[in-house]
C-alpha positions as CSV (number, residue, x, y, z in Angstrom):
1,X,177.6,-61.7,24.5
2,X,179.0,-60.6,21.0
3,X,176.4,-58.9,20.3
4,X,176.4,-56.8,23.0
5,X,179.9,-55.1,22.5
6,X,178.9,-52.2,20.4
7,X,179.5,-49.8,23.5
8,X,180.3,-46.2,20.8
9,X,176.5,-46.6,20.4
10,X,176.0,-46.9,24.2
11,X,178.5,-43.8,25.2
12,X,176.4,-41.7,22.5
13,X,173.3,-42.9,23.7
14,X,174.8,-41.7,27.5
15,X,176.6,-38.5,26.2
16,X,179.7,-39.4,27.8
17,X,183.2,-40.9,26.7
18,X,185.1,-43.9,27.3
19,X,187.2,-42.0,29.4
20,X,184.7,-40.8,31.9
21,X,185.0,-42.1,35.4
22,X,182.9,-45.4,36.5
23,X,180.5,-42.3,38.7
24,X,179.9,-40.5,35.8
25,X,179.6,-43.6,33.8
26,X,176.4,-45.3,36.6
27,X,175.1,-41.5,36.6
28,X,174.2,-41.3,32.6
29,X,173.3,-44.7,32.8
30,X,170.5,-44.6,35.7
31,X,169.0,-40.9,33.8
32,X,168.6,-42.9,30.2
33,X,166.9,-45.7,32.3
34,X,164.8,-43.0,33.5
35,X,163.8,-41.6,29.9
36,X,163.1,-44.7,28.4
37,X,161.1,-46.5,31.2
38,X,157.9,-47.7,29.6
39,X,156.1,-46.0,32.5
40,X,157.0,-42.6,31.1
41,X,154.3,-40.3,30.1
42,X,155.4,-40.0,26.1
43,X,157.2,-43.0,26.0
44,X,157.5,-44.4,22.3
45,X,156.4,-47.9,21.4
46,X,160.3,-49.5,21.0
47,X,161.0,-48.2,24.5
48,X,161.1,-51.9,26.3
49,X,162.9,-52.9,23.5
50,X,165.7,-49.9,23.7
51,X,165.5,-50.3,27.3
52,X,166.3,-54.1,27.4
53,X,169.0,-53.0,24.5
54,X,170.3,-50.5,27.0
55,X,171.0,-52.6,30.0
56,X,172.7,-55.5,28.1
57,X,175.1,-53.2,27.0
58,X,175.2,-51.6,30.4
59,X,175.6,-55.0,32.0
60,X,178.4,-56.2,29.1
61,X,180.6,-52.7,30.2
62,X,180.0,-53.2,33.9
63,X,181.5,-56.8,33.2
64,X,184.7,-55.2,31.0
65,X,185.3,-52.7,34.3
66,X,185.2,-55.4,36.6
67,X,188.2,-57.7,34.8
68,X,189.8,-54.1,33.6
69,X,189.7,-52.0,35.8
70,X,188.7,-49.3,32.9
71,X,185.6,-48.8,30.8
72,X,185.8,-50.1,27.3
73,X,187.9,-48.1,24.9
74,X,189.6,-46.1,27.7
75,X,193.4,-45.5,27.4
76,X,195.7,-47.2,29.4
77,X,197.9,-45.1,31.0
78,X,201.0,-45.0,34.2
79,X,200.2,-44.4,37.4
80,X,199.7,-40.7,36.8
81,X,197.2,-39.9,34.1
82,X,198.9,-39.0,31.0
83,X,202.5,-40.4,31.6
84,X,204.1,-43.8,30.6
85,X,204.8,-46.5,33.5
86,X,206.9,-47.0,35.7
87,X,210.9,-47.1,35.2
88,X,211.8,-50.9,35.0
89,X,213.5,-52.0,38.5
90,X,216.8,-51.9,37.1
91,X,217.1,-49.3,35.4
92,X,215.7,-47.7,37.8
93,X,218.6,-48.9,40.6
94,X,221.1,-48.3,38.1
95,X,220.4,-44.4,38.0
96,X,219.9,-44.1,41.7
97,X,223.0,-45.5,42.1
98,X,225.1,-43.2,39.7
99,X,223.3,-39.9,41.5
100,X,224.4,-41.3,45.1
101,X,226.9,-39.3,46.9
102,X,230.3,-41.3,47.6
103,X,230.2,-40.5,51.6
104,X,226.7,-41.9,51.4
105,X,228.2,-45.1,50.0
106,X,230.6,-45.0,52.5
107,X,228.2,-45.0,55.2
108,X,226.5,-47.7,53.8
109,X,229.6,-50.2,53.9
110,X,230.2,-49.2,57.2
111,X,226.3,-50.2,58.2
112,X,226.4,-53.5,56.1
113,X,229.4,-54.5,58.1
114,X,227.8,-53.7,61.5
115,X,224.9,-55.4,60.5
116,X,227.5,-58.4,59.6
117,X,228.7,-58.6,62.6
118,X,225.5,-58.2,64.5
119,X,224.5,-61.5,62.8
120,X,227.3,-63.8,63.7
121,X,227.3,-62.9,67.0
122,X,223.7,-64.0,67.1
123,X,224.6,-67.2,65.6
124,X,227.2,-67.6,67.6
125,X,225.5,-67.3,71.0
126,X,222.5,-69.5,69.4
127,X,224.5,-72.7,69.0
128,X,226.8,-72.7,71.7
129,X,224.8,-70.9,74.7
130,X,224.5,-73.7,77.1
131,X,221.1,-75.8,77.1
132,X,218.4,-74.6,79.6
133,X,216.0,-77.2,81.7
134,X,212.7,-78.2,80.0
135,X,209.5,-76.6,81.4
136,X,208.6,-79.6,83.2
137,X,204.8,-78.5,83.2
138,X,205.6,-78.5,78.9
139,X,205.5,-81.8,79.3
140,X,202.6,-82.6,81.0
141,X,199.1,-83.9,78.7
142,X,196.5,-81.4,78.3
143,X,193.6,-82.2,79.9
144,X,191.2,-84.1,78.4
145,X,187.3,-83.0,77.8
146,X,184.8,-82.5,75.3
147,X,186.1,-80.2,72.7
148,X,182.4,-77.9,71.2
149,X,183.2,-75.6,68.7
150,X,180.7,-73.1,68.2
151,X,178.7,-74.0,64.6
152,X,179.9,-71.2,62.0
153,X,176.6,-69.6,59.4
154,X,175.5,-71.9,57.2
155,X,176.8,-71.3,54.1
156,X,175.0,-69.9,51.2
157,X,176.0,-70.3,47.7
158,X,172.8,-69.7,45.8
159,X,170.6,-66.6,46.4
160,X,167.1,-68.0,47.7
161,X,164.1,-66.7,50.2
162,X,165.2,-65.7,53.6
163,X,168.6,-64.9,52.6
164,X,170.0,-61.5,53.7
165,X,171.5,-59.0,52.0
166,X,175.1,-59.8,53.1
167,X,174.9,-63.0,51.9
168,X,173.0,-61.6,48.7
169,X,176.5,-59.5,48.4
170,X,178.8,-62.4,48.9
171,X,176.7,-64.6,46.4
172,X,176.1,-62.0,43.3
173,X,178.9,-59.3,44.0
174,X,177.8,-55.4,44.6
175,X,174.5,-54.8,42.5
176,X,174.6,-51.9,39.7
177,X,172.2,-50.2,41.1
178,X,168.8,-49.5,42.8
179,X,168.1,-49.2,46.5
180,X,167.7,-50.9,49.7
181,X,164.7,-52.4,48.8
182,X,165.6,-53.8,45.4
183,X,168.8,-54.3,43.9
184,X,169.5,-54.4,40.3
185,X,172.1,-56.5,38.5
186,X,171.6,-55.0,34.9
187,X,168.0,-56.4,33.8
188,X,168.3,-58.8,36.9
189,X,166.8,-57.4,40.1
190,X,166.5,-58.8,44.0
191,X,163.9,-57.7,46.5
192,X,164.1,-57.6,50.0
193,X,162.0,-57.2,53.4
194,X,163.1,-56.8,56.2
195,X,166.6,-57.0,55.3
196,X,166.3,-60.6,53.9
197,X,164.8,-61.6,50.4
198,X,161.5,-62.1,49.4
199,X,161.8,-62.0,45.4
200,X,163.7,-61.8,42.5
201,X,163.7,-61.8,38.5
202,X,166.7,-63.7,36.9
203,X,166.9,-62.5,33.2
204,X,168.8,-64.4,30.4
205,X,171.3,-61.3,29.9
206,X,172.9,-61.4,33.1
207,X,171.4,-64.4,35.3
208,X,171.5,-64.5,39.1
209,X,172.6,-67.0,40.9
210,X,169.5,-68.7,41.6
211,X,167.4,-72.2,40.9
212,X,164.8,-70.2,39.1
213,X,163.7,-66.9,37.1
214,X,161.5,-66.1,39.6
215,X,160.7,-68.2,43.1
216,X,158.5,-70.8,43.3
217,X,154.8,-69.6,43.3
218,X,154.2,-72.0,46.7
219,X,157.4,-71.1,48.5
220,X,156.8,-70.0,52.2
221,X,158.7,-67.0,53.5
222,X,157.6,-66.0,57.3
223,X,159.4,-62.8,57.7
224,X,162.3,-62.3,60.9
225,X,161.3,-61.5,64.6
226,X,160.4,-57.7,65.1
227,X,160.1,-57.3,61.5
228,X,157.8,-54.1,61.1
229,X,157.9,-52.9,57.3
């Protein structure tokens, strides 16, 4: 993906900065989408070109947010924008400590030896209180029978036909965008019907998880019970 990392080109391209927030970030994104879609009436020759171009860089900053937690190139700041980190813990303890009133300290002493107390007299009645009768029924075997747990959902680890969309989500993660028909992972997209897949497009730039680019030509999907769209 090295060459996909030259993201001062793609926030020029967007009109935004590295510090923009992730919203305004997907927003700029989807409208360039939008102006360089081959479909467009005045679209240039190079726009499939610029447009695959556009998403791998897309897909390369999505990927930087994700381990992050910022967009390439944006600051790392403290907790509130624009300050430095936190006080180390000690430090921290050390000043608290100084600025605390000496009747305050007092009254914590007398607490901490309350507390003190509180606890050996607990251990005290714990090993010497006198030893109570077994439950007798405690004793007694569980009855025996046939033990049926209920069968969990099949687990899915590869997206394929039939699959829902939850599963879709536990499998590839939330997609970049699109709608509730098709999702879009970057230049990767998944369809759906009824709430469960019928196709999908796997590109080289950011591959789904499936066993093919596109399903298999003979595949059978029979769509669920009550299905109406």
């Amino acid at each position: 993906m090295a060459g996909n990392t030259d993201f001062i080109a793609l926030y020029q391209e967007l009109e935004v900065s590295a510090g923009c927030t992730l919203e305004e970030f997907k927003h700029a994104y989807r409208k360039r989408v939008g102006a360089l879609h081959p479909d467009r009436e005045g679209s240039h020759a190079r726009a499939p070109q610029d447009l695959q171009r556009l998403n791998a860089l897309y897909a390369s900053a999505m990927e930087f947010h994700r381990r992050h937690g910022r967009l390439p190139g944006a600051a790392q700041l403290g907790p509130i924008s624009g300050t430095p980190g936190p006080m180390p813990t000690q430090q921290a303890a050390q000043q608290v400590h100084m600025q605390e009133p000496a009747e305050s300290r007092g009254n914590s002493r007398i607490v901490l030896a309350f507390v003190v107390l509180v606890v050996i007299g607990l251990w005290i009645g714990a090993n010497f209180a006198p030893a109570e009768d077994p439950d007798p029924a405690a004793s007694l075997p569980a009855a025996e029978g046939p033990q049926q747990s209920k069968p969990g959902p099949p687990v899915v680890s590869i997206i394929d036909l039939g699959v829902t969309a939850q599963q879709v989500r536990d499998i590839q993660g939330e997609p970049v965008s699109g709608w509730e028909q098709r999702w879009e992972y970057g230049p990767s997209w998944v369809a759906f019907r009824c709430g469960v897949v019928i196709d999908w497009y796997s590109s080289t730039l950011r591959p789904l998880k499936v066993a093919s680019e596109h399903p298999p030509a003979k595949a059978n999907w029979s769509p669920p019970r009550n299905c109406k769209e």
